[in-house]
PQR file of N, CA, C, O and H, with PARSE charges and radii, in Angstrom:
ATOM      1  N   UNK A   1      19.362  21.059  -0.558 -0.4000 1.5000
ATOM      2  CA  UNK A   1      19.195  19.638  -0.261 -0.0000 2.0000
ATOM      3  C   UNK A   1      19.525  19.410   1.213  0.5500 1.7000
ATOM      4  O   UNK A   1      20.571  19.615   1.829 -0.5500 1.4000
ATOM      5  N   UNK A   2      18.294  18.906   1.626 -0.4000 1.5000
ATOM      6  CA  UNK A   2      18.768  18.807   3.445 -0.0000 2.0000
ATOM      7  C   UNK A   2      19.825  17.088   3.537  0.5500 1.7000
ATOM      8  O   UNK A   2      19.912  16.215   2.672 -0.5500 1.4000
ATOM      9  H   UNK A   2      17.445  18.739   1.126  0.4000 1.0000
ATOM     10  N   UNK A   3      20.287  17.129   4.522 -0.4000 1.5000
ATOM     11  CA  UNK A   3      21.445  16.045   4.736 -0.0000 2.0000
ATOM     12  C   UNK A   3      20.708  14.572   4.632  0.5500 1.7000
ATOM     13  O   UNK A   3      21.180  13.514   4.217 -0.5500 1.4000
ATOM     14  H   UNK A   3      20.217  17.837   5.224  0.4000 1.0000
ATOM     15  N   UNK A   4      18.960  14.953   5.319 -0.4000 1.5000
ATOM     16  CA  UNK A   4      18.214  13.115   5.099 -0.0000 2.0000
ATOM     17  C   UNK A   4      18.035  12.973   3.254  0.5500 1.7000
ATOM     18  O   UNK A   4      17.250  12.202   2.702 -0.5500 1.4000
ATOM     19  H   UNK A   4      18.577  15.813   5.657  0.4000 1.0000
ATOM     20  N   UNK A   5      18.876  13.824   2.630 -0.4000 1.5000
ATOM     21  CA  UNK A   5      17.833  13.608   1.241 -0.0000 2.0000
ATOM     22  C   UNK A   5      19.430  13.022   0.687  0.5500 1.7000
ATOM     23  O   UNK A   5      19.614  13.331  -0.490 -0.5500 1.4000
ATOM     24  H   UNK A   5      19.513  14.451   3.079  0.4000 1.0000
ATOM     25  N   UNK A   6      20.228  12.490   1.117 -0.4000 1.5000
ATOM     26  CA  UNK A   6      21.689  11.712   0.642 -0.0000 2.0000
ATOM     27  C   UNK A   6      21.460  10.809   1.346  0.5500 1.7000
ATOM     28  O   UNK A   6      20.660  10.800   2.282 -0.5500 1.4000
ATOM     29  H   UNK A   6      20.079  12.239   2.074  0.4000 1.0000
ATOM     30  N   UNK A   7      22.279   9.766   0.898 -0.4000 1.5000
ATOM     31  CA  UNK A   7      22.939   8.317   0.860 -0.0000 2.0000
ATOM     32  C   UNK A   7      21.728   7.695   0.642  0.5500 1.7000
ATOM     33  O   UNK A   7      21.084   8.450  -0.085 -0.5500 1.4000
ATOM     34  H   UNK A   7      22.928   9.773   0.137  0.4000 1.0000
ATOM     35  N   UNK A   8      20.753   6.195   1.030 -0.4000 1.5000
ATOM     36  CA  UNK A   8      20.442   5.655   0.590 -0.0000 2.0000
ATOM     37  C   UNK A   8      18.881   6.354  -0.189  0.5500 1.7000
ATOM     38  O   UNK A   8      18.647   6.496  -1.390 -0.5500 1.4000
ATOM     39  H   UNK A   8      21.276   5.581   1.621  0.4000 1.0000
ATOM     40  N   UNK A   9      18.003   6.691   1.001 -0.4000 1.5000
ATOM     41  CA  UNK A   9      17.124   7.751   0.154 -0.0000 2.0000
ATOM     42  C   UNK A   9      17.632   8.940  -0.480  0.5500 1.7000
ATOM     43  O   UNK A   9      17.726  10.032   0.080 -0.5500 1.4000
ATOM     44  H   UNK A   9      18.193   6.575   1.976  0.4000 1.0000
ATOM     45  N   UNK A  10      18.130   8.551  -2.311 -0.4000 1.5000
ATOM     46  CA  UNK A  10      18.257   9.510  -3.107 -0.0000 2.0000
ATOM     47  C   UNK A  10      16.417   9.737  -3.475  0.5500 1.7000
ATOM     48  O   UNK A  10      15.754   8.743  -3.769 -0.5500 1.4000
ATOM     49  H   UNK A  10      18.054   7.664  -2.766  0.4000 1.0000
ATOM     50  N   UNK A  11      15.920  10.794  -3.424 -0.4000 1.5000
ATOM     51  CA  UNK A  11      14.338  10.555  -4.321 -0.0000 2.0000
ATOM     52  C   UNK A  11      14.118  11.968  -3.386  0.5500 1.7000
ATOM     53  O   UNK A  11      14.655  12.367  -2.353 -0.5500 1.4000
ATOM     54  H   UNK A  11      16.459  11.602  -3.185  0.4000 1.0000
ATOM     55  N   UNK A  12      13.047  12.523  -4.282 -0.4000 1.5000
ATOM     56  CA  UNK A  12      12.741  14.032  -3.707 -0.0000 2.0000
ATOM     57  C   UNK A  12      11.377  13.547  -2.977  0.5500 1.7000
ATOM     58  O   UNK A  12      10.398  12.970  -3.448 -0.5500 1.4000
ATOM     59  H   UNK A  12      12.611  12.199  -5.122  0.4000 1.0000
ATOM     60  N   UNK A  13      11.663  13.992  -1.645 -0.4000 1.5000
ATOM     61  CA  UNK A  13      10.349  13.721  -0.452 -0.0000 2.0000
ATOM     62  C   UNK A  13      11.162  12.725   0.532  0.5500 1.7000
ATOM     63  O   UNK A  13      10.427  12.048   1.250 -0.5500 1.4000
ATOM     64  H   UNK A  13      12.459  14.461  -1.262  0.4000 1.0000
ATOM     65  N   UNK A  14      12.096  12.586   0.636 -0.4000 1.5000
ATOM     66  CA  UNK A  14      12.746  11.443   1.099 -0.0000 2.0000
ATOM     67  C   UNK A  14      12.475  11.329   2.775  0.5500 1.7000
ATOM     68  O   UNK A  14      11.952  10.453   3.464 -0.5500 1.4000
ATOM     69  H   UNK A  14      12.694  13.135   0.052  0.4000 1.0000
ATOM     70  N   UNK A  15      13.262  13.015   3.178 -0.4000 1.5000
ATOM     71  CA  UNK A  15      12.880  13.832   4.371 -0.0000 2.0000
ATOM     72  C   UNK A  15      12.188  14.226   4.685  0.5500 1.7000
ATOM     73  O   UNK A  15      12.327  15.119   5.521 -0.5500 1.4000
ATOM     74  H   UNK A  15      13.687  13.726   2.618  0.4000 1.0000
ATOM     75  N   UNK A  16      10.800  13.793   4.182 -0.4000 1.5000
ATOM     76  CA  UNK A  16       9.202  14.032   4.224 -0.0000 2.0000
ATOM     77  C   UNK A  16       8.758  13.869   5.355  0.5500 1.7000
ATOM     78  O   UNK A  16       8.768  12.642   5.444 -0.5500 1.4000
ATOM     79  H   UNK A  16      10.687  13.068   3.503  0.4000 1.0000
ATOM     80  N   UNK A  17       8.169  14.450   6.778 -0.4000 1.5000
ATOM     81  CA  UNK A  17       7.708  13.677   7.553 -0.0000 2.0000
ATOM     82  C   UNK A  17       6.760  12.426   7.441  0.5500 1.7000
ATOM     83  O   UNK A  17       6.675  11.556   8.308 -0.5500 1.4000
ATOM     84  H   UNK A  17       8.161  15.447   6.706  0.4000 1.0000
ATOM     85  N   UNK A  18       6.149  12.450   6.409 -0.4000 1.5000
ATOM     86  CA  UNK A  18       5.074  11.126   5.939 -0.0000 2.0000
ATOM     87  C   UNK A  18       5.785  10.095   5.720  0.5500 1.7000
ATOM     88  O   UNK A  18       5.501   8.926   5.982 -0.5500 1.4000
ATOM     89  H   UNK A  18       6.218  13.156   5.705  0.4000 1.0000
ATOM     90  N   UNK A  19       7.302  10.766   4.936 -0.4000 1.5000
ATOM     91  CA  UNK A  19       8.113   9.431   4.766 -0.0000 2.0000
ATOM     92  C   UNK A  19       8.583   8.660   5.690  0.5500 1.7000
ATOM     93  O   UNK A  19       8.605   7.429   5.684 -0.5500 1.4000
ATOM     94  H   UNK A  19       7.532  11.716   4.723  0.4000 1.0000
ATOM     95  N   UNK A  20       9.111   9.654   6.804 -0.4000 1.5000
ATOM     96  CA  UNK A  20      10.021   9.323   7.596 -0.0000 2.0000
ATOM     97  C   UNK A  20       9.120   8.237   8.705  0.5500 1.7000
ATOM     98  O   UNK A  20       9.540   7.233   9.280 -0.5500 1.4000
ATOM     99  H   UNK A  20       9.093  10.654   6.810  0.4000 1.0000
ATOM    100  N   UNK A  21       7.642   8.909   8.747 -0.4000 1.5000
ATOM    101  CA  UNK A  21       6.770   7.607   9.658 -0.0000 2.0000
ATOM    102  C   UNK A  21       6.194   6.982   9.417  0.5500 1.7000
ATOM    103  O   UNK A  21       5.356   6.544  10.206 -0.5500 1.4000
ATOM    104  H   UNK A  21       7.301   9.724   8.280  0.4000 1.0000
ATOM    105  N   UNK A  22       6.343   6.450   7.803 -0.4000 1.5000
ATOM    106  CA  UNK A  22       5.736   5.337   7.205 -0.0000 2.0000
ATOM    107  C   UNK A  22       7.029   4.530   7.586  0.5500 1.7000
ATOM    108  O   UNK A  22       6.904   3.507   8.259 -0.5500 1.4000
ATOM    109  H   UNK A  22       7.023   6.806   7.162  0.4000 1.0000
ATOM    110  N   UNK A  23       8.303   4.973   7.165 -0.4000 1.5000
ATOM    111  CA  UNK A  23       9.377   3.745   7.632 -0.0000 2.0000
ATOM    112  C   UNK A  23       9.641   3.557   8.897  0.5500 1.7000
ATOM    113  O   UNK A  23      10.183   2.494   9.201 -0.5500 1.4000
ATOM    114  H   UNK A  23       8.404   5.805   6.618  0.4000 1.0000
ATOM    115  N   UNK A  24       9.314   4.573   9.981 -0.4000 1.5000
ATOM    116  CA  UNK A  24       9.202   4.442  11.349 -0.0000 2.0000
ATOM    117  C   UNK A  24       8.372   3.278  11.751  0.5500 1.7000
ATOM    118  O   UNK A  24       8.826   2.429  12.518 -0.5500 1.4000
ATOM    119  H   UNK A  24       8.873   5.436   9.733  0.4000 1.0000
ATOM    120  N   UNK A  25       7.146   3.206  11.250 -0.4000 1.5000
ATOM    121  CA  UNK A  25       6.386   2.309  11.767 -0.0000 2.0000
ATOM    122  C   UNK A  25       6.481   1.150  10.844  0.5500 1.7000
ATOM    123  O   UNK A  25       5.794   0.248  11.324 -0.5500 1.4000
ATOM    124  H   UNK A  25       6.778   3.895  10.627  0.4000 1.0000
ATOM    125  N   UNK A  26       7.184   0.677   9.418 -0.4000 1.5000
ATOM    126  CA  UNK A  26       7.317  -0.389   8.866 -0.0000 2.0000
ATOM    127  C   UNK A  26       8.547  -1.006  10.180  0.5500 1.7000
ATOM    128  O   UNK A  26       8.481  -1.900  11.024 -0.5500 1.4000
ATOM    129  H   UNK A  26       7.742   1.409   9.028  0.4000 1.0000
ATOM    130  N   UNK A  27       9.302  -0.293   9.908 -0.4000 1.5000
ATOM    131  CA  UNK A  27      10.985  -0.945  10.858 -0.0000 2.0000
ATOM    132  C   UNK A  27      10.264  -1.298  12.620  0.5500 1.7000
ATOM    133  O   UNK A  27      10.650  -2.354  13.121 -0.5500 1.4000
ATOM    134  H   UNK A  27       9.355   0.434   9.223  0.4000 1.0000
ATOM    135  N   UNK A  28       9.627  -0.734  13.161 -0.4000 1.5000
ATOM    136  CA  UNK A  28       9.253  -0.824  14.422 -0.0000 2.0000
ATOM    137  C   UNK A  28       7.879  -2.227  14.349  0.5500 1.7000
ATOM    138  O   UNK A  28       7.868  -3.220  15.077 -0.5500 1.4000
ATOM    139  H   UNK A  28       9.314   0.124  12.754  0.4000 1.0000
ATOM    140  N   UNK A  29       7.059  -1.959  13.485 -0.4000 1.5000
ATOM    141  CA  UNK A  29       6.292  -2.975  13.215 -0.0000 2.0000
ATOM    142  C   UNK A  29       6.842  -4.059  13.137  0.5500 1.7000
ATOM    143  O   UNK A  29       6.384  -4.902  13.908 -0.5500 1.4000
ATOM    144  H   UNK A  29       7.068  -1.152  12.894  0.4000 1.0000
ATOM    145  N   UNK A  30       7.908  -4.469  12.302 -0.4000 1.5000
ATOM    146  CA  UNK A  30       8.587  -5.755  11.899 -0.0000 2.0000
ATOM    147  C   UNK A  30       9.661  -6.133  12.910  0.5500 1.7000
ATOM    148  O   UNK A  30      10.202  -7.234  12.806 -0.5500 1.4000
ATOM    149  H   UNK A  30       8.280  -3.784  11.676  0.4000 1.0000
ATOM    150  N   UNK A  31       9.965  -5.390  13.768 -0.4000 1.5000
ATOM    151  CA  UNK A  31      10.848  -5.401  15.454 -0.0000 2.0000
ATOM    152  C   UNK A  31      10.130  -6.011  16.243  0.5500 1.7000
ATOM    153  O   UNK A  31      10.169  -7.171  16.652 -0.5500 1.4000
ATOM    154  H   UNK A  31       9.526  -4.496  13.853  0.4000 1.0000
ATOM    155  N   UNK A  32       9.251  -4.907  16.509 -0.4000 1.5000
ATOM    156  CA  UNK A  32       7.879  -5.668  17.111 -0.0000 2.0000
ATOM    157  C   UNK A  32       7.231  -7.750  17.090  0.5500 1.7000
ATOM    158  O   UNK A  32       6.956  -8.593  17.944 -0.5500 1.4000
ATOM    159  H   UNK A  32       9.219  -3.965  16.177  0.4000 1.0000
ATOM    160  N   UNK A  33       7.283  -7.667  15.304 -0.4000 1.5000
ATOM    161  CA  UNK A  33       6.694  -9.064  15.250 -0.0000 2.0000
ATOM    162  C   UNK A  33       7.818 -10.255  15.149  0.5500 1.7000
ATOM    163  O   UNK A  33       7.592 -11.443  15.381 -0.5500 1.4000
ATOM    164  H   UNK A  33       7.506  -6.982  14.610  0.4000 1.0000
ATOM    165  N   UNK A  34       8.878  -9.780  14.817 -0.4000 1.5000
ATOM    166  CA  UNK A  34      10.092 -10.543  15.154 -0.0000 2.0000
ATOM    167  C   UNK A  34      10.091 -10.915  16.966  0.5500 1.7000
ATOM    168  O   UNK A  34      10.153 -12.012  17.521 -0.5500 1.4000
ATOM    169  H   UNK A  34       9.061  -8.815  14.629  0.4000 1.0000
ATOM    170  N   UNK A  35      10.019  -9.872  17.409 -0.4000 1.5000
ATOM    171  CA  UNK A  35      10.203 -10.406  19.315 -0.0000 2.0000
ATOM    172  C   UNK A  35       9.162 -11.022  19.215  0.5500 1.7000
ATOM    173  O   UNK A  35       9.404 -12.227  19.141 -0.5500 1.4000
ATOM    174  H   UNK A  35       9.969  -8.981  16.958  0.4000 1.0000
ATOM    175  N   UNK A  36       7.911 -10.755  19.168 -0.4000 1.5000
ATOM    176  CA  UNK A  36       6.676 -11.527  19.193 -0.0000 2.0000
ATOM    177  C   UNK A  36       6.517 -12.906  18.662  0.5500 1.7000
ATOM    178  O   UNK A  36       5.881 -13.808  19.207 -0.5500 1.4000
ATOM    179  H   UNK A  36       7.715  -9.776  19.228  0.4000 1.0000
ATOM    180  N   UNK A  37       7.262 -12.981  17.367 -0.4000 1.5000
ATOM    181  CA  UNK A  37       7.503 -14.817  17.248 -0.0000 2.0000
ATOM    182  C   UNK A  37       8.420 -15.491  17.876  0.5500 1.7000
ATOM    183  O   UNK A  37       8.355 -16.716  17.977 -0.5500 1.4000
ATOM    184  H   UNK A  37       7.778 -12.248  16.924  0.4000 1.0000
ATOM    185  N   UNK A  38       9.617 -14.610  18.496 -0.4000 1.5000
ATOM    186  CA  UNK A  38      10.737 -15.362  19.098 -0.0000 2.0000
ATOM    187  C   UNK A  38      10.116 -15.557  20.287  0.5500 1.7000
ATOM    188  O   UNK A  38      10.109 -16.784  20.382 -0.5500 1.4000
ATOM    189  H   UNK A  38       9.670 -13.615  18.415  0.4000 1.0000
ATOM    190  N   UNK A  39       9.601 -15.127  21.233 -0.4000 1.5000
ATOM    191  CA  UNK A  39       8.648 -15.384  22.144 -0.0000 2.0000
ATOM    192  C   UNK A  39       7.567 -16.514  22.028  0.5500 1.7000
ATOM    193  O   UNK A  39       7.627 -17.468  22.803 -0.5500 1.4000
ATOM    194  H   UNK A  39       9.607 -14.130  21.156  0.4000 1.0000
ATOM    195  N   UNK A  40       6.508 -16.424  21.013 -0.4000 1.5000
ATOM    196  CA  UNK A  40       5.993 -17.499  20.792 -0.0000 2.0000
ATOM    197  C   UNK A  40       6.392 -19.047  20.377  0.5500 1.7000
ATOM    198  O   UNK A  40       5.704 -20.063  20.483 -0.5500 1.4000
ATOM    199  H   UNK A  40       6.458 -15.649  20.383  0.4000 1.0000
ATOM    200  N   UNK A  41       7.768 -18.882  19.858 -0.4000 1.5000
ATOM    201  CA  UNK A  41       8.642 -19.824  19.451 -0.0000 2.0000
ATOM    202  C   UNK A  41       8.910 -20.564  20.577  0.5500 1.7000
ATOM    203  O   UNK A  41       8.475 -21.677  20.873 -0.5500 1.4000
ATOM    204  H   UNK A  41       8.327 -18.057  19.772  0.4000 1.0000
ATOM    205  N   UNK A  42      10.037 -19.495  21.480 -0.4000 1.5000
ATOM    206  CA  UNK A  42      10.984 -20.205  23.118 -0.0000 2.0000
ATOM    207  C   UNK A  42       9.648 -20.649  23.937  0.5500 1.7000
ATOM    208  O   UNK A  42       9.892 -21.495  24.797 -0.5500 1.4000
ATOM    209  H   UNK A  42      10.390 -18.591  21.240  0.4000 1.0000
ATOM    210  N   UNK A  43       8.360 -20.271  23.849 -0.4000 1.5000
ATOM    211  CA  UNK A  43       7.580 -20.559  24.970 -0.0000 2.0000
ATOM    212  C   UNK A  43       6.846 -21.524  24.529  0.5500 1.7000
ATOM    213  O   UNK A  43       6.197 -22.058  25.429 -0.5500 1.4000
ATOM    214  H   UNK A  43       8.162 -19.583  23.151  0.4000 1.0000
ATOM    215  N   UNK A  44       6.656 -22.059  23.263 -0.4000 1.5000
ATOM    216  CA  UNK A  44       5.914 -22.990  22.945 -0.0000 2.0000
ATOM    217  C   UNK A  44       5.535 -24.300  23.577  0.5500 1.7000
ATOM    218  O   UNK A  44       6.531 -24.993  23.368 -0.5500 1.4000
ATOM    219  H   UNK A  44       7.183 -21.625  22.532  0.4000 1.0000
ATOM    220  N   UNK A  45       4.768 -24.948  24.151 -0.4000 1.5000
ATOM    221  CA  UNK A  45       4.721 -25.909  24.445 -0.0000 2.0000
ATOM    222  C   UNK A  45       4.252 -27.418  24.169  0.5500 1.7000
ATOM    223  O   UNK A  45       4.114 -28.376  24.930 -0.5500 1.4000
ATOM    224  H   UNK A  45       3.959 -24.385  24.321  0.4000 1.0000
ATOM    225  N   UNK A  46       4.085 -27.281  22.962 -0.4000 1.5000
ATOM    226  CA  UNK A  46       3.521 -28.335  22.269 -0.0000 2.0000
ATOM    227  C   UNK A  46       5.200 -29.717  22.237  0.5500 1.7000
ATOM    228  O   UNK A  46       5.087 -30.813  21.688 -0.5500 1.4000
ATOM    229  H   UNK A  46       4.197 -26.503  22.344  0.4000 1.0000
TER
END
């Protein structure tokens, strides 16, 4: 059992590279659109 396959991902494939950059790009995606509305928010001008 490699060390990424403990604590919250218990599940076999956990340390998958497929896994690891599907949640790479969910967590970075949703970073991403968070700054992107706080931006559209502070600059709004209506």
């Amino acid at each position: 059992m490699s060390d990424l396959n403990r604590g919250i991902m218990k599940f076999k494939g956990a340390d998958s590279p497929t896994a690891i950059a599907v949640s790479a790009i969910a967590i970075l995606g949703s970073i991403s659109f968070l700054i992107w509305w706080a931006l559209q928010s502070a600059y709004t001008l209506s």
